[in-house]
N, C-alpha and C positions, 0 to 999 in steps of 0.2 A: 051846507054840507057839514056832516058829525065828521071826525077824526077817524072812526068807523068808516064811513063812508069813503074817505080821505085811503083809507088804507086796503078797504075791496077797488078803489078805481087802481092805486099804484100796484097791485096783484096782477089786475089785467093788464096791464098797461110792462111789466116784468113779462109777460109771456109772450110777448112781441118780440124780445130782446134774448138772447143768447144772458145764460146764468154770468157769466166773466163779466158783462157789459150792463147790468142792472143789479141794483139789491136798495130795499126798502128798509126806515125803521119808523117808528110809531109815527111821527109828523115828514119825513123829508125819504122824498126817491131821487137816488142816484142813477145815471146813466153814462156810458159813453158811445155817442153815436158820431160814426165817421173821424172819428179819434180825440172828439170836443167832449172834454167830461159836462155833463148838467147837471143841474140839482133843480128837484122843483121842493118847496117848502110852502107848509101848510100851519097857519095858527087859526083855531076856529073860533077862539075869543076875542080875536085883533080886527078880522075882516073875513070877506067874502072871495078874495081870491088867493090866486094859486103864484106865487114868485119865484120864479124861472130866470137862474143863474148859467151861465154858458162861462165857463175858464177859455181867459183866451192868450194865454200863457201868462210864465211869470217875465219878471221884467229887469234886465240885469239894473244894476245902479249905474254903470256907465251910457247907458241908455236911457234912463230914466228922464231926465227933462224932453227929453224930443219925443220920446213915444209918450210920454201923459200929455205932452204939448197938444201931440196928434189924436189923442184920443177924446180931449177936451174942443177939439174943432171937430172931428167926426158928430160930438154929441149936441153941438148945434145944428148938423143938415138931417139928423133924425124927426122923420115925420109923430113920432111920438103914438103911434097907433094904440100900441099895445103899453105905453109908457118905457120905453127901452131907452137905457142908459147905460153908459159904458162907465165902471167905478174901478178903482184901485183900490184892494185889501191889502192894506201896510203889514198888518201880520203875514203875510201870506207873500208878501211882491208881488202877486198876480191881476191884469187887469180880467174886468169880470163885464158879462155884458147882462144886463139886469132885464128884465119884461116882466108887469102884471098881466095877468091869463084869467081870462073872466072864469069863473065857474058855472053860468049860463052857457059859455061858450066851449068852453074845455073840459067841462063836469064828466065826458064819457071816452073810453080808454080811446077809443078811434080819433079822433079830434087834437084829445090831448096828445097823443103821438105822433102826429100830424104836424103838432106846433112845437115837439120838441126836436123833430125832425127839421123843421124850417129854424127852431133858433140855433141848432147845428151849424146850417148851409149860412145864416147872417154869421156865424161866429168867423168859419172860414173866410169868409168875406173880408171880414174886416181885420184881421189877422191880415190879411193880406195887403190889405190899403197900409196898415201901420206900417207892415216892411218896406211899403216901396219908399225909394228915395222922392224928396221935393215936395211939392204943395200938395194939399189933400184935396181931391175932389170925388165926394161920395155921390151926386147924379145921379151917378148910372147905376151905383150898387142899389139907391133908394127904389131908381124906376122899376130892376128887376124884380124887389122884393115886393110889390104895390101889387 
């Protein structure tokens, strides 16, 4: 895929989405679906796929050991499909849930907003699992997303 390319799929892929909740620039499309901002980012000299970030809030510092704790055992019972990793941006405090997105498999606006719509509903998810109080057991969240 040219950068071209890159940039008629996030056009399409913008007219899916209400103007407030999408906007594009040369390499990276911004979204917020269901209140999860994404970003997909595109380098066509680096690789062949597409790197789809989901903000799954920022993270106070009084918090911080116990939610990176839990974020760092969530990123163990990841079946790694799509390579999804949960990272913390120290610039930023925010944890981020990371996926490469083939471009065989995502290269067409339909698909591709398909799978930003699904790392949406995992963002929610596991937002969720961080809040709860006690031991983390991702299981059920893995079996539904399968």
């Amino acid at each position: 895929m040219t950068l071209d390319e890159f940039q008629q799929l996030c056009t399409a892929v913008c007219e899916q989405f209400a103007s407030a909740n999408a906007h594009q620039s040369a390499d990276q499309l911004h979204l917020v679906i269901e209140n999860i901002p994404i970003g997909i980012f595109f380098d066509p000299q680096r690789d062949q796929q597409l790197h789809c970030y989901a903000d799954l809030g920022q993270v106070p510092l009084h918090e911080r050991a116990e939610r990176l704790g839990r974020a760092l055992a969530l990123n163990l019972d990841f079946a790694g499909e799509c390579g999804e990793a949960i990272g913390f941006d120290d610039s930023s405090n925010h944890l981020l849930l990371r996926s490469l997105l083939s471009l065989q498999e995502h290269g067409e606006a339909a698909t591709l907003v398909a799978a930003c719509i699904a790392q949406a509903r995992l963002a929610r998810e596991i937002v969720a699992l961080l809040d709860e109080p006690g031991p983390q057991r991702s299981d059920d969240l893995l079996l539904q997303i399968a």
